[in-house]
TITORRO-168895 format. One record per atom (N, C-alpha, C): chain; x, y, z; residue in three letters; residue number from 0; atom name. Coordinates in steps of 0.02 Angstrom, whole numbers, plus 32768, in hexadecimal, padded with zeros to 4 digits. Example, Ala and Ser with C-alpha at 12.3 -4.5 7.8 and 13.67 -1.06 7.14 Angstrom:
A,8294,7EE4,8186,ALA,0,N
A,8267,7F1F,8186,ALA,0,CA
A,8294,7F5B,8186,ALA,0,C
A,8282,7F90,8162,SER,1,N
A,82AC,7FCB,8165,SER,1,CA
A,8285,8002,818A,SER,1,C
This chain:
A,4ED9,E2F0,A739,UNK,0,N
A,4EFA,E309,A6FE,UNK,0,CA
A,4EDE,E2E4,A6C2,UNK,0,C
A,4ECE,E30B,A695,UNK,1,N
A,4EBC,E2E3,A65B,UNK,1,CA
A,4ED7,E2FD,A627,UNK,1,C
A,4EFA,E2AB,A600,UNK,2,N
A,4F1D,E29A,A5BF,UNK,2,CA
A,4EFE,E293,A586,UNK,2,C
A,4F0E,E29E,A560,UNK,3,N
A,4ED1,E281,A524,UNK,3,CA
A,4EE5,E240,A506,UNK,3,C
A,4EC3,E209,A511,UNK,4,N
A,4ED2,E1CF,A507,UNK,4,CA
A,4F07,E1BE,A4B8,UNK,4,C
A,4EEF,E1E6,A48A,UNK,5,N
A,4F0D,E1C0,A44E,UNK,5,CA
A,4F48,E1F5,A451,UNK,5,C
A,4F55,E240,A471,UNK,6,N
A,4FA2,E23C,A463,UNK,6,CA
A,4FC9,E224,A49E,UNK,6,C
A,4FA7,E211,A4BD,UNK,7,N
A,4FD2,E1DA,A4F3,UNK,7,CA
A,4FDD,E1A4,A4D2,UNK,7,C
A,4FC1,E183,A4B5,UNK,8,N
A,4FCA,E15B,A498,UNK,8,CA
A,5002,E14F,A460,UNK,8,C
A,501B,E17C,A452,UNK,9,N
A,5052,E191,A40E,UNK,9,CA
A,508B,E1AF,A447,UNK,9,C
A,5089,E1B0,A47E,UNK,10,N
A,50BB,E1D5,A4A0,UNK,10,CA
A,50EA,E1A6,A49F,UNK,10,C
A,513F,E1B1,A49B,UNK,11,N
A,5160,E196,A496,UNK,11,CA
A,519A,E19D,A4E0,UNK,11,C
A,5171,E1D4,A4FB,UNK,12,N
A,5196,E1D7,A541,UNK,12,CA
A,5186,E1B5,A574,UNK,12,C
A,519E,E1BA,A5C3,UNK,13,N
A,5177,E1A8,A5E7,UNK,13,CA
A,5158,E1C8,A611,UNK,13,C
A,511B,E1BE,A62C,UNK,14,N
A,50DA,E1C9,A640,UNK,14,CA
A,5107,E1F2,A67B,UNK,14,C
A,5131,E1E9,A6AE,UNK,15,N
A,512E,E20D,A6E7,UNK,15,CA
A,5165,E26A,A6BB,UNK,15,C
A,5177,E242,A68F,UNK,16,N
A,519A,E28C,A673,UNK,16,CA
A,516B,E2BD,A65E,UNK,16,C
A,5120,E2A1,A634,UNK,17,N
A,510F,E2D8,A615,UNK,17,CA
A,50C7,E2FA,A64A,UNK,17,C
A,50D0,E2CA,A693,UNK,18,N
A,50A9,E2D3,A6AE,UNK,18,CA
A,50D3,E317,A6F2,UNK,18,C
A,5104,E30A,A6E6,UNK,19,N
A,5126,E32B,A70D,UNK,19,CA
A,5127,E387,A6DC,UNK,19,C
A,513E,E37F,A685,UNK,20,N
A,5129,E39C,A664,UNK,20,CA
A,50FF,E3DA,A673,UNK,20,C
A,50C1,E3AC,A660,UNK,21,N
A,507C,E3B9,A662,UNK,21,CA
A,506A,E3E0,A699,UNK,21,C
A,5097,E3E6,A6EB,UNK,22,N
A,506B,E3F8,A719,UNK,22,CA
A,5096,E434,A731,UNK,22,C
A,50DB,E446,A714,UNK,23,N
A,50F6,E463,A700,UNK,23,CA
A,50FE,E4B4,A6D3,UNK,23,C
A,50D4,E488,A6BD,UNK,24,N
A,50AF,E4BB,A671,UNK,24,CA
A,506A,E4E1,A682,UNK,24,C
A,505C,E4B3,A69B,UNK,25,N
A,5017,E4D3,A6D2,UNK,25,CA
A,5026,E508,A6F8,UNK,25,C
A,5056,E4F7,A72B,UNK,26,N
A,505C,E537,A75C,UNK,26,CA
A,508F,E566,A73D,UNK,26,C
A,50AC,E56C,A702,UNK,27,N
A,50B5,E5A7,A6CC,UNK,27,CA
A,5073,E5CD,A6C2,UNK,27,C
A,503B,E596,A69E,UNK,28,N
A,5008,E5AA,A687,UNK,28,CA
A,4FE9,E5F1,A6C9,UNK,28,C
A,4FDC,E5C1,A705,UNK,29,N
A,4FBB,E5EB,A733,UNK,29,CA
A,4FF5,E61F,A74E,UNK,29,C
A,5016,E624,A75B,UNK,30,N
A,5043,E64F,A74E,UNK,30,CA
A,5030,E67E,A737,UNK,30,C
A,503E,E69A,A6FE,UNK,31,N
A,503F,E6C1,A6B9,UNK,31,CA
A,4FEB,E6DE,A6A4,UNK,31,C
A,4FB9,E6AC,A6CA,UNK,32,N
A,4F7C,E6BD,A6C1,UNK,32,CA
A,4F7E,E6C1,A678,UNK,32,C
A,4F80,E689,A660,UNK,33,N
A,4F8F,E684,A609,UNK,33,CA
A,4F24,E692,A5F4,UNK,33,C
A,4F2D,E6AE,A5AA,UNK,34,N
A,4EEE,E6C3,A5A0,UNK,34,CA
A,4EDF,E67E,A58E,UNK,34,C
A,4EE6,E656,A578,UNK,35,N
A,4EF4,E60D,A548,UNK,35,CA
A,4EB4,E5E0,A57C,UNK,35,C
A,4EC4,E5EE,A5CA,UNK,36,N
A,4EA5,E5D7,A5E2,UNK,36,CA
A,4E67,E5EC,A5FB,UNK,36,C
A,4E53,E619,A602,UNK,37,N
A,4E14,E64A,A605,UNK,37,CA
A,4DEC,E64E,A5CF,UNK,37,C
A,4E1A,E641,A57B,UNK,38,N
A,4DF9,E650,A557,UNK,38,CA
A,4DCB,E60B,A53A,UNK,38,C
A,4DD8,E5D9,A562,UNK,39,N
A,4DE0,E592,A53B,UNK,39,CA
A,4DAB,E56F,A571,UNK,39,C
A,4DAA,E593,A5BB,UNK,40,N
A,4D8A,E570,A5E4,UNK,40,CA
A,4DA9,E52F,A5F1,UNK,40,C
A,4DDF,E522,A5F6,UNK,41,N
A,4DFB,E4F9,A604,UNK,41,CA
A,4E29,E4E8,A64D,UNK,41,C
A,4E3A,E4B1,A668,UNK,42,N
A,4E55,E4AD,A68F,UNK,42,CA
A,4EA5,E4B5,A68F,UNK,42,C
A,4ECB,E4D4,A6B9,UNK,43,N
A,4F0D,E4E5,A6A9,UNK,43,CA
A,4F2D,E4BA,A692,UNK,43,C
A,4F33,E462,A6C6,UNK,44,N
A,4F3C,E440,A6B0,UNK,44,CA
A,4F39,E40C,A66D,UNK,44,C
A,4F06,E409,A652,UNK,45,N
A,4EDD,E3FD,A61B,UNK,45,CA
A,4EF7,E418,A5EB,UNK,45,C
A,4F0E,E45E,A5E4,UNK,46,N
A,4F26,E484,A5BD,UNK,46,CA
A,4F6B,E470,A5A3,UNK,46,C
A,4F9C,E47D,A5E9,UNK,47,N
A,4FD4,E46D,A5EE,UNK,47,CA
A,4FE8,E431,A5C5,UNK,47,C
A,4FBB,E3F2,A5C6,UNK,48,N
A,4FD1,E3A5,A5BB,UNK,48,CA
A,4FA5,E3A6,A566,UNK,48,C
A,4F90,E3D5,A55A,UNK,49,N
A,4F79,E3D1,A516,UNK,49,CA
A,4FA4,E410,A4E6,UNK,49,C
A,4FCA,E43D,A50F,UNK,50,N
A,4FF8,E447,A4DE,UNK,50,CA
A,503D,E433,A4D6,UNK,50,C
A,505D,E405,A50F,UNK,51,N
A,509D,E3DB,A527,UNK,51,CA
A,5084,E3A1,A4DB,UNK,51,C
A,504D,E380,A4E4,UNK,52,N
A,5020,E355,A4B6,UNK,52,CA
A,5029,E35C,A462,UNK,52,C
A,5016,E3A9,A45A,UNK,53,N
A,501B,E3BB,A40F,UNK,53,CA
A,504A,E3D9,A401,UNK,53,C
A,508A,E3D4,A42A,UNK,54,N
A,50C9,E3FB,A414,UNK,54,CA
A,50D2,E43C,A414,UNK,54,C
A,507D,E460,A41F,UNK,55,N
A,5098,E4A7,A432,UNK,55,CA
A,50C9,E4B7,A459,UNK,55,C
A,50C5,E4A4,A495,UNK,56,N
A,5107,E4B8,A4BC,UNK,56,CA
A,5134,E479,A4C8,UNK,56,C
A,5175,E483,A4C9,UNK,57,N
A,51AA,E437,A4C9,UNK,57,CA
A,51B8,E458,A518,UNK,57,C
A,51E2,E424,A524,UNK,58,N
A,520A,E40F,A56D,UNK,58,CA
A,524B,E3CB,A560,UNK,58,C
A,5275,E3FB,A596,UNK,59,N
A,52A2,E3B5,A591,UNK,59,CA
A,52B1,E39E,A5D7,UNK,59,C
A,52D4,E37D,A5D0,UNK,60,N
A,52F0,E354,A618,UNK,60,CA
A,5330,E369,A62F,UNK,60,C
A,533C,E3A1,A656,UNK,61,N
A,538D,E3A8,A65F,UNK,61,CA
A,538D,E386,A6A6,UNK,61,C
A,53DB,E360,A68A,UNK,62,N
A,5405,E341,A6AC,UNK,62,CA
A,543C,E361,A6DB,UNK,62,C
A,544E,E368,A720,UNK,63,N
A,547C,E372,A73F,UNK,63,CA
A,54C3,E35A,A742,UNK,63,C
C-alpha cells in the first residue's frame, strides 16, 4: 500500500484507522469499477489512500 509520505505526515489520525480506511475505499473503488481508476492508471489502492489523503472522500469511525 502506498501513502504519500508528506500527507502522512500531517495526518492527525492513526495509521491503522486510515489504513483500514484506505482499503475499504478500495474495494468500493473495485466494486463500482470507478472510471477514476482506469482513467488515472492507477492502483485501486493508491487511489483510495490519496483521496481519504486529500479529503476528497471523508470516513468516520462508528462506534457500537
Amino acid at each position: 500500500m502506498i501513502f504519500p509520505l508528506e500527507e502522512m505526515s500531517k495526518f492527525k489520525g492513526g495509521m491503522y484507522e486510515i489504513t483500514c480506511a484506505a482499503s475499504r475505499r478500495a474495494y468500493q473503488l473495485a466494486m463500482i469499477k470507478d472510471d477514476d481508476v482506469e482513467e488515472n492508471d492507477d492502483k485501486v489502492v493508491s487511489l483510495a489512500a490519496r483521496q481519504l489523503f486529500t479529503g476528497e472522500v471523508q470516513y468516520r469511525i462508528e462506534t457500537k
